[in-house]
N, C-alpha and C positions, 0 to 999 in steps of 0.2 A: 206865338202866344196861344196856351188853350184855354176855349173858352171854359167860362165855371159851368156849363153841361156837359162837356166832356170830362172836365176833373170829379166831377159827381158822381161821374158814370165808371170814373177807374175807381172813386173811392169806394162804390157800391161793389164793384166786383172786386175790389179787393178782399174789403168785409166780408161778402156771401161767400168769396172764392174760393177762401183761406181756411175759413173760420168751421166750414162744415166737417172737414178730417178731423180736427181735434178733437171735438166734439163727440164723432162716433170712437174714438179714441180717449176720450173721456170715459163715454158709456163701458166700452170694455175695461178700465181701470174699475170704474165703478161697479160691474156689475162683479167681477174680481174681489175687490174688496169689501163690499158693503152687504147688508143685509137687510131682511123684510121687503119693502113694497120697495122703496128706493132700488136694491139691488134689482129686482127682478123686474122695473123697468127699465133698468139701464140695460138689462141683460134682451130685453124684445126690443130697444131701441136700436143694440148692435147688431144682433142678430139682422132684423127687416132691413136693415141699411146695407144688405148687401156687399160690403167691404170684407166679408172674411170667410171663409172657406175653410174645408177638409180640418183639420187638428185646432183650428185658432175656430172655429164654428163650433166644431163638436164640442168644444171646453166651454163657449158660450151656453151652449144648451143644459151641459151639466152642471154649471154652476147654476143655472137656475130651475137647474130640479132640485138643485139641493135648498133653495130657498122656498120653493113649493114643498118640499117634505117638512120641514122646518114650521109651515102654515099648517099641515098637516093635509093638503093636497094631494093625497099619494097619486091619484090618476095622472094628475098632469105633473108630476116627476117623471113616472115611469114616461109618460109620450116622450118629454122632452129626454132621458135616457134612453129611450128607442132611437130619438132620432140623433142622438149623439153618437151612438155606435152606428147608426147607419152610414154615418159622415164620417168615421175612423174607427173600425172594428177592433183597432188595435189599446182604443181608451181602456186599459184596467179600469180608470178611477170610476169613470162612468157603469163597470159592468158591476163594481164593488158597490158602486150608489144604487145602484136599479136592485141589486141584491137585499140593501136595505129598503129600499120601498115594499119590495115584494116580505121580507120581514116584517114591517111593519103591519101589513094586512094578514099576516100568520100563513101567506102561502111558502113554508120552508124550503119543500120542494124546489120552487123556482128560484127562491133567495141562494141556496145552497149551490145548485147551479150556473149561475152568473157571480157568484164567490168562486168557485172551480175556474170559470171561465178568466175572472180576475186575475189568480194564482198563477195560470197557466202564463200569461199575458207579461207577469212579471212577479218570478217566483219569491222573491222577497219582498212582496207587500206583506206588512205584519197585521196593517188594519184586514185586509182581505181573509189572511188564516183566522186571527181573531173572531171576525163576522161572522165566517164559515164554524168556528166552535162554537157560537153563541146556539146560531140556527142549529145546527146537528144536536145540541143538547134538548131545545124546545122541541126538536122532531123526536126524539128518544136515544138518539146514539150517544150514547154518555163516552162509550169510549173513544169512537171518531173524534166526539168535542175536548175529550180529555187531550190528546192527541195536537188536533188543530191549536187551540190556546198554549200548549206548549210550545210548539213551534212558535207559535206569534211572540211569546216574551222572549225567546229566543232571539230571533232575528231584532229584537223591538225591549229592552229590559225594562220593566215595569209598565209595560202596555196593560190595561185592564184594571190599575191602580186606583183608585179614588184618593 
């Protein structure tokens, strides 16, 4: 027979045992799905929890730069896009995101080149040629942008549509 301090003690480590995976498996659905302040805690809860690494990291970081540009935080998009490609160089979505932060501060230059980088990554992103036309228009190349947005409703039919 066990005593009720030892059954306390299986029940307590059941609870803490169990219950902390889901949990940060939680945060990752949430930070996934959710937006504003909610997302982007759930997104530094997964994150610091140390449970997820290389492409399932890097996708935490981006999804909460994209809730930081959304605040209009563009510094701490781009860090957290920095450190999303640092942790998988191979993120298109991340180099198409950090593309828009860097549009959004009117550095085209940079936006334009992390869309290139996007494109390259995976040549049928239409968001990414898109992007890339948006910026080469504000930069002046009417006809590079003429060009890129073609391609994008191409690959993408009525992308750009309101």
């Amino acid at each position: 027979m066990r005593s009720p301090t030892f059954t306390a003690f299986l029940v307590i480590l059941f609870v803490t045992g169990f219950s902390h995976q889901p949990a940060v498996a939680d945060d990752r659905e949430t930070c996934k799905n959710s937006s504003g302040e909610v997302a982007i805690e759930a997104c530094s809860s997964a994150i610091t929890s140390k449970k997820f690494r290389g492409r399932a990291l890097s996708l935490l970081y981006t999804n909460r730069g994209v809730e930081y540009v959304a605040k209009e935080d563009i510094e701490h998009a781009i860090a957290d896009y920095d450190q999303a490609i640092k942790l998988d160089p191979k993120n298109s979505l991340a180099f198409n995101n950090r593309g828009n932060a860097y549009s959004a501060k009117r550095d085209f230059e940079r936006a334009i080149a992390d869309y290139d980088q996007a494109i390259k990554l995976d040549p049928k992103n239409a968001a990414a040629f898109y992007n890339r036309g948006i910026a080469k228009q504000k930069n002046g190349d009417l006809a590079g942008s003429e060009a890129d947005i073609a391609q994008a409703k191409q690959l993408q039919p009525g992308l750009g549509q309101q």
